[in-house]
MDTraj code that builds the backbone (N, CA, C; nanometers):
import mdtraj as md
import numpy as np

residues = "UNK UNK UNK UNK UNK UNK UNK UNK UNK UNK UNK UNK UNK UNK UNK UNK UNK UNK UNK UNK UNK UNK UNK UNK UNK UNK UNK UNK UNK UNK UNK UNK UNK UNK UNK UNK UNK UNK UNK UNK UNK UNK UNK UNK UNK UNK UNK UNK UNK UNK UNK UNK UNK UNK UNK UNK UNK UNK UNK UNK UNK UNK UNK UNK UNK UNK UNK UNK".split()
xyz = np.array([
    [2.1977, -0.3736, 3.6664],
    [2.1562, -0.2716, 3.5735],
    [2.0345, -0.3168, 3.4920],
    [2.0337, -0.4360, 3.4234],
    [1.9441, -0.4635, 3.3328],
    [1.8104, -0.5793, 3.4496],
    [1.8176, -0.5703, 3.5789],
    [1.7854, -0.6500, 3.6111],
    [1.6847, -0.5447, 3.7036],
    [1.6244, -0.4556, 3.6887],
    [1.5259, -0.3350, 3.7809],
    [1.3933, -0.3780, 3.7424],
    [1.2935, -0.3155, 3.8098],
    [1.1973, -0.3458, 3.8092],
    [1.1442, -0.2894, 3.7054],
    [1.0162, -0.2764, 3.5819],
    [0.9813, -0.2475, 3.4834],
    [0.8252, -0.2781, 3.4485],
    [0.7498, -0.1804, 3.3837],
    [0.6393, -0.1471, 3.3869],
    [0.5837, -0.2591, 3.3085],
    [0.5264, -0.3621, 3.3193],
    [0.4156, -0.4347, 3.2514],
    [0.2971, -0.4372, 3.2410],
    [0.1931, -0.4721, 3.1095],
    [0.0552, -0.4689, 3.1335],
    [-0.0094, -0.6228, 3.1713],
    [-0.1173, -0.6754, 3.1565],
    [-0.1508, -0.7459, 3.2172],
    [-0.1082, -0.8551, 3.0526],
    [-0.1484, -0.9797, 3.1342],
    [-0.0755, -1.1023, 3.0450],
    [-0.1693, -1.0631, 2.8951],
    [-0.3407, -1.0382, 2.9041],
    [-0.4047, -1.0559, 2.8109],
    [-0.3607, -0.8896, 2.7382],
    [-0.3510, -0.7832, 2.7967],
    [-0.2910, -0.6874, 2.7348],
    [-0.1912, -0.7203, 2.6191],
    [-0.0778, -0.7908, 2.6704],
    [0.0636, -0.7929, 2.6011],
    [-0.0262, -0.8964, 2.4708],
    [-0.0980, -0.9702, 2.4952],
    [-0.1361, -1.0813, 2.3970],
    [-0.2219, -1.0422, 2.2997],
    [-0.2742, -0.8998, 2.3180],
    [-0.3637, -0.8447, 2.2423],
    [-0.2930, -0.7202, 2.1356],
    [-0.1870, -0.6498, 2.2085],
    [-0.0788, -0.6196, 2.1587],
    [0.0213, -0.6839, 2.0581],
    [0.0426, -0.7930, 2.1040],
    [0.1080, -0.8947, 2.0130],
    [0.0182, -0.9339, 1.9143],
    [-0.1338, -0.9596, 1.9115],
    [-0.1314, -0.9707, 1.8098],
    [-0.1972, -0.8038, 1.6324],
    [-0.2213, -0.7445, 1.7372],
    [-0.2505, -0.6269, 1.6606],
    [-0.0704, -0.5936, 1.6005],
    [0.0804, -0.6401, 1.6576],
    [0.1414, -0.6232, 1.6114],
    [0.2097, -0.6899, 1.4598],
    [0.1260, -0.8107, 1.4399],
    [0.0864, -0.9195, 1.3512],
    [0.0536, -0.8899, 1.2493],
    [-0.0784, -0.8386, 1.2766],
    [-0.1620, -0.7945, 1.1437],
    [-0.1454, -0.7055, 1.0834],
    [-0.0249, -0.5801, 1.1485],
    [0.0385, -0.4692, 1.1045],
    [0.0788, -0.5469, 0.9172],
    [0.1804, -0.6089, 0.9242],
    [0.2205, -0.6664, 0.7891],
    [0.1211, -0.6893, 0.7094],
    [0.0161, -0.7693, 0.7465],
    [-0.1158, -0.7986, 0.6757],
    [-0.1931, -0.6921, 0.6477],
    [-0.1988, -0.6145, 0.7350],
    [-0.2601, -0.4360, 0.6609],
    [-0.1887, -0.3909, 0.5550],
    [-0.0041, -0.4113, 0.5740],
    [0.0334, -0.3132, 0.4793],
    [0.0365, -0.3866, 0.3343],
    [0.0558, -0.5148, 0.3251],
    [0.0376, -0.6316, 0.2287],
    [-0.0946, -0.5789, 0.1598],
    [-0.2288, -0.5982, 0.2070],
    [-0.3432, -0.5313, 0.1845],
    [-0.3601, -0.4160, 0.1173],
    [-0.2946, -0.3421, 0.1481],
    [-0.2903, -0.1987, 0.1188],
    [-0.2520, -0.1578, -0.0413],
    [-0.1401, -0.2522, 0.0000],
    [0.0264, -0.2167, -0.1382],
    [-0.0968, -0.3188, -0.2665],
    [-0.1448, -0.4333, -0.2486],
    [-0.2140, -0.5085, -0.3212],
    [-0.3649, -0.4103, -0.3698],
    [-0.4142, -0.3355, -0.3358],
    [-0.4850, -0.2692, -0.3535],
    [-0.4432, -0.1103, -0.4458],
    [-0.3513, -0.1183, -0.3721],
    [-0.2204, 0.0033, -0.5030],
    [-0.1793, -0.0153, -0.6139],
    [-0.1615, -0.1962, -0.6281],
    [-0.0930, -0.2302, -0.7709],
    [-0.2147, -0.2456, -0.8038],
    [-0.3739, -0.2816, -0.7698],
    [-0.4920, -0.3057, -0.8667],
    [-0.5817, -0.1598, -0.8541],
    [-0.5232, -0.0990, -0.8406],
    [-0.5600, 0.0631, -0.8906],
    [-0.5079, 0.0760, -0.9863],
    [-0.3713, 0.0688, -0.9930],
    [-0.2892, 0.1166, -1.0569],
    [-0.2964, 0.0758, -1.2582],
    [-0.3446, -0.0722, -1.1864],
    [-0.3775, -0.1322, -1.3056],
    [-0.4701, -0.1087, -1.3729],
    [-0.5925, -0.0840, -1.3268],
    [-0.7158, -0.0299, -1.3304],
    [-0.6887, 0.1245, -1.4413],
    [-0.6290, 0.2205, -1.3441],
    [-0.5945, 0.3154, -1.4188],
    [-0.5125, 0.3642, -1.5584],
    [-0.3934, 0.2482, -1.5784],
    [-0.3876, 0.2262, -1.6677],
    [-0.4564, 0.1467, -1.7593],
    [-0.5187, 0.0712, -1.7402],
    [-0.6325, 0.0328, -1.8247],
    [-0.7226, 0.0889, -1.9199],
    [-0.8089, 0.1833, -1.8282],
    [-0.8773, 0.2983, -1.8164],
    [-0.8263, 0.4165, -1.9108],
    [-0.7052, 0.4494, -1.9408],
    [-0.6042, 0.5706, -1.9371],
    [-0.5931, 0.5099, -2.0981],
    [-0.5717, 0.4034, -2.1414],
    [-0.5815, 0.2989, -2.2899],
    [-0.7054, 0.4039, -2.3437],
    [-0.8145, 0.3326, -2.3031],
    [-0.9218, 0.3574, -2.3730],
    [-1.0155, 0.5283, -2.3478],
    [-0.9190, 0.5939, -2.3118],
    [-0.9467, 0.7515, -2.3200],
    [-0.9353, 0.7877, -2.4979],
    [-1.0251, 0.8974, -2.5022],
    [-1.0440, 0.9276, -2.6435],
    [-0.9359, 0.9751, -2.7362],
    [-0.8290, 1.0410, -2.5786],
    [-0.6776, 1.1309, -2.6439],
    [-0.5642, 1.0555, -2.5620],
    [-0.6113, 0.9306, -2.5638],
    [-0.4338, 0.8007, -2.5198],
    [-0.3422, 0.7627, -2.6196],
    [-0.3721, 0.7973, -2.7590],
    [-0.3004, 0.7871, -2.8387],
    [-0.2301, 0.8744, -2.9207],
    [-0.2372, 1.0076, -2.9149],
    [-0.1889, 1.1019, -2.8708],
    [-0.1098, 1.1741, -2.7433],
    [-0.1555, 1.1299, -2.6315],
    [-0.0843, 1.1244, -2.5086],
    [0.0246, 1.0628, -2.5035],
    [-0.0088, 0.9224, -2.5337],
    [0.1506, 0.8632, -2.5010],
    [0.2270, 0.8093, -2.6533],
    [0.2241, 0.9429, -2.7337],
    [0.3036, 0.9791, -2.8276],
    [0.4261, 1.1042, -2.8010],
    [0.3599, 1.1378, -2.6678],
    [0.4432, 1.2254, -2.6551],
    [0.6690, 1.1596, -2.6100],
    [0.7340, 1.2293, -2.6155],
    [0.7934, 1.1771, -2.5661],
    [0.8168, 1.1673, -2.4077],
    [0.9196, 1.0303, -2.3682],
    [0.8950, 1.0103, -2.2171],
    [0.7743, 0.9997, -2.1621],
    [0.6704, 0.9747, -2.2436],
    [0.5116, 0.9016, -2.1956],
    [0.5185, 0.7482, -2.2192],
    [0.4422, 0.7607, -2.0594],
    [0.3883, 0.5831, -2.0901],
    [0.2360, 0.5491, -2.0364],
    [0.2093, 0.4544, -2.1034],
    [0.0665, 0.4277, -2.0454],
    [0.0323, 0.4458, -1.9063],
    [0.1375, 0.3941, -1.8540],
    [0.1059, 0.3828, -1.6768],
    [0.1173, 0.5477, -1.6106],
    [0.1557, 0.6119, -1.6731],
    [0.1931, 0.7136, -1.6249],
    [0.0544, 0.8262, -1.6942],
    [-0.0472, 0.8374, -1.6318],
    [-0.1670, 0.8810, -1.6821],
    [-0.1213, 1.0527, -1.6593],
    [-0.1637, 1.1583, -1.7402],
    [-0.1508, 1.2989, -1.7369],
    [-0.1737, 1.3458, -1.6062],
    [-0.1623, 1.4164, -1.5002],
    [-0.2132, 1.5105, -1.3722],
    [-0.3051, 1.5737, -1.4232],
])
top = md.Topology()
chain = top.add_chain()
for i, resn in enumerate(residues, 1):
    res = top.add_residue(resn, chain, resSeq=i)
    for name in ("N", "CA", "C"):
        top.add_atom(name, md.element.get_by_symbol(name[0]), res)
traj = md.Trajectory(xyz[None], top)
């Protein structure tokens, strides 16, 4: 049953595959690290607006959480 014949690509295929399957993590690592220094950025940014101190007087406001 587990022992049939089965479709393979060539050796440098699978090795090129393998490693684009690698760098998958390293993209999303990349990505998420680029999300938290936005994020930071924006709250930063969101501080020194002319109406942030008023904004996050409201209740259930927080800095990080900038208006839509």
């Amino acid at each position: 049953m587990f022992r049939g014949d089965y479709a393979t690509q060539s050796r440098l295929v699978e090795a090129a595959v393998g490693m684009q399957a690698l760098a998958l993590p390293r993209q999303l690592e990349a990505a998420c690290l680029a999300a938290d220094e936005l994020a930071r950025a924006v709250a930063e940014s969101f501080l020194q607006h002319s109406d942030a101190e008023v904004l996050v007087s409201f209740p259930d406001s927080a800095s990080s959480s900038a208006p839509g």
